[in-house]
C-alpha positions as CSV (number, residue, x, y, z in Angstrom):
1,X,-49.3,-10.7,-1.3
2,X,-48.6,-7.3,-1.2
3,X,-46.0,-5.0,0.4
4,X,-46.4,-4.9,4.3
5,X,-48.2,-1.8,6.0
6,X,-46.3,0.7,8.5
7,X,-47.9,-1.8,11.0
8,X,-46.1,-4.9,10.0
9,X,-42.7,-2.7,9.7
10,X,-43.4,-1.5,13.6
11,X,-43.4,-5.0,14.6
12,X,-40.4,-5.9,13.0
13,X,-38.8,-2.5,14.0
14,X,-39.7,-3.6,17.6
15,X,-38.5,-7.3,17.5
16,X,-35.4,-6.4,16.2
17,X,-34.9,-3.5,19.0
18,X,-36.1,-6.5,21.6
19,X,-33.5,-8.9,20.2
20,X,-30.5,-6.8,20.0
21,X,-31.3,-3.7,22.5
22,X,-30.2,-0.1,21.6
23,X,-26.8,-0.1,22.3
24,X,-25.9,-2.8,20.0
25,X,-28.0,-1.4,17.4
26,X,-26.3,2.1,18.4
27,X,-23.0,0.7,17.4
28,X,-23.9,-1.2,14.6
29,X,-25.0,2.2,13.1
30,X,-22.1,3.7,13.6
31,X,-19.5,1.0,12.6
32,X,-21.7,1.0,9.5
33,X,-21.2,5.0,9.0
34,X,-17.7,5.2,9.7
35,X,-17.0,2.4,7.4
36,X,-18.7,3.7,4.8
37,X,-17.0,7.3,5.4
38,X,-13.6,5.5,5.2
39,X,-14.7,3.6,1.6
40,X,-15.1,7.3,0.6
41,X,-11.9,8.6,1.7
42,X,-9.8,5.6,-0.1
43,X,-12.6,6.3,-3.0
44,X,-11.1,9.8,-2.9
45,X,-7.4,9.2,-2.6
46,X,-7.6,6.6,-5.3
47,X,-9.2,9.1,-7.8
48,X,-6.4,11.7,-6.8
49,X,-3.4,9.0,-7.2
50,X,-4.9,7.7,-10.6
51,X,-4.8,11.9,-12.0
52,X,-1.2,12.1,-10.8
53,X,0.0,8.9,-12.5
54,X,-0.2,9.7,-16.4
55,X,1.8,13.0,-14.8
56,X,4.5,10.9,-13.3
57,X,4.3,8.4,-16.5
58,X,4.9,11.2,-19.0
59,X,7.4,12.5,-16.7
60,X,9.3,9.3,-16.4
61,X,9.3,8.8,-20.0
62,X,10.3,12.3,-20.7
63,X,13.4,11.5,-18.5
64,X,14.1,8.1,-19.6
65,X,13.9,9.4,-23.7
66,X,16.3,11.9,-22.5
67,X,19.3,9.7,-20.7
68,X,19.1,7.4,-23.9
69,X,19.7,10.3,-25.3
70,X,22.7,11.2,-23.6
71,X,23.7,7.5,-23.8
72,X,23.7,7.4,-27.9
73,X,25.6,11.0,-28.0
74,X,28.3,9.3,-25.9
């Protein structure tokens, strides 16, 4: 029980183009690419929001430490 020959993959290749004809199979592939092109955009945004937020923490903190200290001058 070994791995299957080209042969046994060429049968499959064609039962499965029999069952579902090319147009389905067409549009499969491309659902599956522009799904998988969209996961890498958010993958990318993600990255590039999680950079900018120990800016925007330090920044807020920066701000907040200064208006306390504004508040205890007062």
């Amino acid at each position: 029980m070994g791995s299957f020959s080209i042969w046994h993959w060429l049968i499959v290749l064609v039962v499965v183009v029999l069952v579902f004809g090319t147009k389905k199979l067409r549009g499969a592939g491309g659902d599956l690419g522009s799904a998988v092109k969209n996961f890498k955009d958010a993958m990318r945004e993600g990255e590039a929001e999680a950079a900018k937020k120990p800016e925007a923490v330090a920044a807020q903190s920066q701000t907040s430490a200064q208006s306390e200290t504004k508040k205890e001058q007062v």
